[in-house]
C-alpha positions in Angstrom: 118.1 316.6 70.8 116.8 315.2 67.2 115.7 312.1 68.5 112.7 313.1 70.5 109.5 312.1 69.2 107.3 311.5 71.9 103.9 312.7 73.1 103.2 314.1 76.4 100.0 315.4 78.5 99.5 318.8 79.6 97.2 321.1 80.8 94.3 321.1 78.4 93.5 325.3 79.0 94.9 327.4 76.1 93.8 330.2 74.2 93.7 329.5 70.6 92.5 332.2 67.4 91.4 330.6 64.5 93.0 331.9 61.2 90.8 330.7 59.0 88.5 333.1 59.3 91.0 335.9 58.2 92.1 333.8 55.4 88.4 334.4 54.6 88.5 330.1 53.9 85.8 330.0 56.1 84.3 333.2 56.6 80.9 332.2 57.5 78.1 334.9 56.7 74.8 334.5 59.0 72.0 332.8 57.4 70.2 335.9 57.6 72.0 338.1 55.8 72.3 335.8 52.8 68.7 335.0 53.1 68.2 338.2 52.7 69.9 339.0 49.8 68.6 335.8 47.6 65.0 336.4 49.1 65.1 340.0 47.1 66.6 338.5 44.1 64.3 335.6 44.0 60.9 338.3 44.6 61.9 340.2 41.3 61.4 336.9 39.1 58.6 335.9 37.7 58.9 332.3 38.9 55.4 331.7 41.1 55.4 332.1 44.7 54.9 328.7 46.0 58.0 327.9 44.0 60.1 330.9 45.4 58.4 329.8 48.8 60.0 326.3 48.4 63.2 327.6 47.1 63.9 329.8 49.6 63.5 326.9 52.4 65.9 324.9 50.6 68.0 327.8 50.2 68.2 328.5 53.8 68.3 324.9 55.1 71.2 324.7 52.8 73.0 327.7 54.8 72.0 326.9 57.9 73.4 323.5 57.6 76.7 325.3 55.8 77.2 327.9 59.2 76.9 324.7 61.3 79.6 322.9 59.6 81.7 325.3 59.6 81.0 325.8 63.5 82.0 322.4 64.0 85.6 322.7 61.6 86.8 325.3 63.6 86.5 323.5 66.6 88.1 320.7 65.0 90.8 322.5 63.8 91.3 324.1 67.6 91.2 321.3 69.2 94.2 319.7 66.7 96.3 322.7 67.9 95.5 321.8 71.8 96.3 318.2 70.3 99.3 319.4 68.9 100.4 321.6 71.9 100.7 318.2 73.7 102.7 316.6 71.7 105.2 319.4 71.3 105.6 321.7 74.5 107.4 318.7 76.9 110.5 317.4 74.9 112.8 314.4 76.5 116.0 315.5 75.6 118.4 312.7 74.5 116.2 309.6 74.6 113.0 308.1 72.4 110.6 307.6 76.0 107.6 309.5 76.6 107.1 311.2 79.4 106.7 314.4 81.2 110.2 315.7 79.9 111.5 319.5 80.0 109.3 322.6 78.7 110.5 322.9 75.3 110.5 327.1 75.4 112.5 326.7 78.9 115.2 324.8 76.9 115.1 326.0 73.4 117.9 327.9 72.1 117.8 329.0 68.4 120.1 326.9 65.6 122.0 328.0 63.2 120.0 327.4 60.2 121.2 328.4 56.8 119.6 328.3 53.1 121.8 325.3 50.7 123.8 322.5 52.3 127.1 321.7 52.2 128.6 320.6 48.6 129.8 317.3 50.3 128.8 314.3 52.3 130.9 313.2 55.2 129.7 309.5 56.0 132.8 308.6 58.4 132.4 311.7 60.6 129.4 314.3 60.9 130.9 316.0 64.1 134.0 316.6 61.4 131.7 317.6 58.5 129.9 319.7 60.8 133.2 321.8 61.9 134.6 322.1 58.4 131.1 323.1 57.2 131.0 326.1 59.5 134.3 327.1 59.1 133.6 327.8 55.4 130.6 329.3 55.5 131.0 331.8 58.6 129.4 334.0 56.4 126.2 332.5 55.2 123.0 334.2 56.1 120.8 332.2 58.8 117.5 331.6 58.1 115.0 331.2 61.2 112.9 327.9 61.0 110.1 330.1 61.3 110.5 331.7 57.9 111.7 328.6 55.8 108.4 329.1 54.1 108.6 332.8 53.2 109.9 334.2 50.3 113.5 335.6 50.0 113.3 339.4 49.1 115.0 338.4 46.1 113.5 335.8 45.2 109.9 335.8 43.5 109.1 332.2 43.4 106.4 330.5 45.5 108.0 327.7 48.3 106.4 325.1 48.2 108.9 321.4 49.6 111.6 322.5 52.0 114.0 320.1 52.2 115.7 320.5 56.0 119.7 318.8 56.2 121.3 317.9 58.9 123.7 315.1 61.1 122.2 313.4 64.0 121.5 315.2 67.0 121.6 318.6 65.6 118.6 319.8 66.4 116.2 318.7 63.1 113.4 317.5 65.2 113.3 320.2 68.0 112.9 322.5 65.0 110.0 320.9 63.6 108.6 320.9 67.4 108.8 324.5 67.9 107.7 325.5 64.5 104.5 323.3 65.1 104.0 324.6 68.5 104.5 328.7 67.9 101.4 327.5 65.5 99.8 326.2 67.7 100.2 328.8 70.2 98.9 331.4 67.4 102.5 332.8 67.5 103.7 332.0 64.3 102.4 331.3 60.4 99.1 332.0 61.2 98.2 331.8 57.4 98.4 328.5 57.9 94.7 326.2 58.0 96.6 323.3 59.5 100.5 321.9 60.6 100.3 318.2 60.1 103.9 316.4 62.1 104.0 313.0 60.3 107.0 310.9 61.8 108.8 308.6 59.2 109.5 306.4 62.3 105.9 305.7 63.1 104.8 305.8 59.6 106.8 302.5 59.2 104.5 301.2 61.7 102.0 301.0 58.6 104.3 300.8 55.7 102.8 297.2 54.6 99.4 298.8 54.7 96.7 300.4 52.3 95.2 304.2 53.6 94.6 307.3 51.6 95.8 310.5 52.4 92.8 311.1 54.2 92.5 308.4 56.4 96.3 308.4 57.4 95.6 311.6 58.6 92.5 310.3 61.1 94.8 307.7 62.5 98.2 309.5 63.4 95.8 312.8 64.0 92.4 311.7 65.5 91.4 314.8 66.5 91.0 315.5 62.9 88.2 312.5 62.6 85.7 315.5 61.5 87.5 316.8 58.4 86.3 315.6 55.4 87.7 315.1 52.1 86.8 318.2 50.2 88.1 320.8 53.2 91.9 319.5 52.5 91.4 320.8 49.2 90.5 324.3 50.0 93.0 324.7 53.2 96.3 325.8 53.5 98.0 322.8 54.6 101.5 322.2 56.1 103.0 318.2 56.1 106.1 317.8 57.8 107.4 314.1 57.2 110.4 314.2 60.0 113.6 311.9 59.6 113.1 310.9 56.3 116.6 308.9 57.2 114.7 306.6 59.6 111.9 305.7 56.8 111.7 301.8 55.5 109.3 302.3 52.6 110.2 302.9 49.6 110.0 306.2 47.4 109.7 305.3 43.7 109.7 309.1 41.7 110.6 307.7 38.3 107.6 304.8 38.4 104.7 305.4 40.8 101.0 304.7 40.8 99.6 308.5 40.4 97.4 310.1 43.2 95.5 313.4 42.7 92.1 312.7 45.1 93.0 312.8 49.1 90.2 309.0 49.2 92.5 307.1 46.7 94.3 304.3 48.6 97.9 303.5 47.9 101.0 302.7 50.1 102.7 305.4 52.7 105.6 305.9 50.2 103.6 306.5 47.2 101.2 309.0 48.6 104.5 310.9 49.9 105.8 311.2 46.6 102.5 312.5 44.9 102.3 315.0 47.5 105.9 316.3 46.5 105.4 316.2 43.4 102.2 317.8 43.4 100.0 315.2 42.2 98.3 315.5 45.4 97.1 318.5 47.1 99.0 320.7 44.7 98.6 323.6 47.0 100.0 321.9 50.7 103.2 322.8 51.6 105.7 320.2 52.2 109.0 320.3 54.8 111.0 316.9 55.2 114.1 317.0 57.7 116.8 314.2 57.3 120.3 313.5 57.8 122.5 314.3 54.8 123.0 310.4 53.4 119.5 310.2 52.8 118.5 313.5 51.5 119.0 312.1 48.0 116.0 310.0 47.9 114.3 313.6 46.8 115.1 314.7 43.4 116.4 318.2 43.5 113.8 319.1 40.6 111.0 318.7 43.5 112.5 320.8 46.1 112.2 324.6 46.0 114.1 325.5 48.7 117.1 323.1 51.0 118.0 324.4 54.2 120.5 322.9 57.0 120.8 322.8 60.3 124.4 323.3 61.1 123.5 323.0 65.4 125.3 325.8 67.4 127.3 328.9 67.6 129.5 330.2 70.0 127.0 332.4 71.6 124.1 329.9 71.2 126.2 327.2 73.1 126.7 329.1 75.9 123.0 330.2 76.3 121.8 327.2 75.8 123.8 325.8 79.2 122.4 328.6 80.9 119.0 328.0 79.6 119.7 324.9 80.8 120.9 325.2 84.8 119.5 327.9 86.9 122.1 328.5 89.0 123.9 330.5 87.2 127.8 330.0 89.2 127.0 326.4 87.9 126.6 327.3 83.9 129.9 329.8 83.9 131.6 326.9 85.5 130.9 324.1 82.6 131.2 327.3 79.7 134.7 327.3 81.0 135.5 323.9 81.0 133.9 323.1 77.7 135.8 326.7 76.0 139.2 325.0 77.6 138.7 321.6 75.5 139.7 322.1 72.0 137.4 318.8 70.8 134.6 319.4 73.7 134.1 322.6 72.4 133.7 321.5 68.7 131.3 318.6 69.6 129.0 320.9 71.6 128.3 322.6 68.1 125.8 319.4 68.0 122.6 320.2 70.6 122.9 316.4 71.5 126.4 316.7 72.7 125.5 319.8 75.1 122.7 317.8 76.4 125.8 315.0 77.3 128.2 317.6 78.5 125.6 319.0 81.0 124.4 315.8 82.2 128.3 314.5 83.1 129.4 317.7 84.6 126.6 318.8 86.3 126.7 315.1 88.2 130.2 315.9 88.4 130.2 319.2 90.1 126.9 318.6 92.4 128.1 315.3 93.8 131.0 316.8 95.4 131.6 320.2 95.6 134.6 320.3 96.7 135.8 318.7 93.7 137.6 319.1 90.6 137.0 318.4 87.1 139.3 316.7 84.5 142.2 318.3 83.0 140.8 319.4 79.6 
């Protein structure tokens, strides 16, 4: 389930609400009412009255052109989250082709998401790390992917990079998919301007090339072509740079060209590591998923907050398979069988290996009826 990057088409009718307006970013007075206001300030000067006539025009050009912009952002900004919708509400499950796939919300099932990450590194065998992992930390306190953002009631400082862990197939880039589509949907983080999915695989595509922060944005996000370079420095912006493990550029924190204006060119991996360190947009918030091998390539200094995906439980295993078959004699037939295999049963903690498990048996059990499976 973490290798799915693809986009897809869909229906284009959705009903969006725009939260910039009650962020009060672009709370857009009418013309008039401003006009108002400055045309009783400027009658009690003592400046002449062709000037105030001439200022006033000016004036009111100025805010008439200021209510059309922000007219035209908005829509920009809604039609990036019918943009985004696209790309995120059909998911192939399994494979890197584009297509049609499954509804994401049919087949979702929440992961077990917790707050740190495991104190070692497994490199021979994730599915192993993964078990022992769980074991030891039965009771850690999930985190929903929704809320990696929000502040602990304990805690008091501000999150700002969220670094997401965990092995291949777990789930890391279906999480990044349904956080960017609730948002998209106006269902979740609302008080966020703009979610901006940046894929470390296709940002290799350009890694030999020159772009600033700006234009990197119009070419993996061309619905954006409107937004210029000073309304990324007022907005609440989210990146999310997913698979951080599949990246071939190079991230150099200790010597680096610095970048603090969104025009400035540089390469891909340089204008990632101003943006986490806050060279760049000092205000955006940053979330980066990879597997665990490749997490070090961000300094723990940078990171406020490292979550991991640990894939599964017990109770989310089995609703996913009956999320994922709709007759339902057919889904308490393979939870059997996998709960009678020791091994099965521990692989399945990884979202990929369900996806496997109900592929095979499902083939198995619908080809013949009659039938029996293998002897766990």
């Amino acid at each position: 389930m973490d290798e799915d990057r693809a986009e897809s088409t869909v229906p284009s009718c959705v009903s969006l609400k725009s939260d910039l307006s009650k962020d009060g970013m672009m709370n857009f007075r009418s013309s008039d009412q401003i006009y108002q206001k400055r045309s009783a300030s400027i009658g009690d000067s003592s400046c002449p009255k062709g000037e105030n006539k001439r200022r006033t025009e000016l004036q009111t050009a100025d805010l008439n052109n200021s209510v059309s912009q922000g007219g035209e952002l908005q829509e920009v900004i809604e039609g990036h989250k019918i943009s985004l919708k696209r790309r995120c509400e059909h998911v192939t499950e399994g494979t890197h082709e584009a297509g049609s796939g499954t509804l994401l919300n049919k087949i979702y099932t929440e992961l077990y998401i917790t707050e740190g990450q495991s104190e070692e590194v497994d490199t021979q065998h994730e599915v192993r790390q993964l078990e022992r992992t769980s074991k030891k930390n039965i009771q850690d306190t999930p985190i929903k992917c929704q809320d990696i953002f929000k502040v602990l009631s304990e805690q008091q400082r501000h999150i700002r990079v969220v670094l997401t862990n965990g092995v291949a197939g777990v789930g890391k880039t279906f999480s990044v998919q349904k956080f960017s589509l609730d948002w998209a949907e106006g269902l979740e983080n609302q008080d966020i301007s703009l979610v901006l999915p940046l894929s470390c695989r296709e940002l290799n595509l350009i890694r030999d090339e020159q772009h600033s922060l700006l234009s990197l944005l119009h070419v993996f996000h061309p619905t954006l072509q409107k937004i210029r370079a000073e309304d990324l420095t007022v907005w609440k912006l989210l990146f999310i740079f997913d698979g951080l493990d599949e990246s071939r550029f190079s991230l150099g924190f200790n010597k680096h060209q610095l970048i603090s204006d969104v025009t400035q060119v540089s390469s891909v991996g340089v204008l990632l590591v101003n943006l986490i360190q806050g060279n760049l947009l000092p205000s955006a918030l940053i979330w980066i998923t990879s597997r665990p091998a490749a997490a070090y390539q961000i300094p723990p200094s940078c990171v406020d907050r490292i979550t991991e995906v640990r894939g599964f439980t017990d109770c989310q295993k089995e609703e996913y398979f009956r999320r994922r078959f709709s007759d339902e004699d057919l889904s308490k037939r393979i939870i059997s069988h996998i709960k009678a295999s020791r091994s099965l049963h521990i692989m399945c903690l990884i979202p990929i290996f369900c996806w496997i498990t109900a592929i095979v048996l499902e083939d198995m059990m619908t080809r013949d009826q009659r039938g029996e499976l293998p002897k766990p």
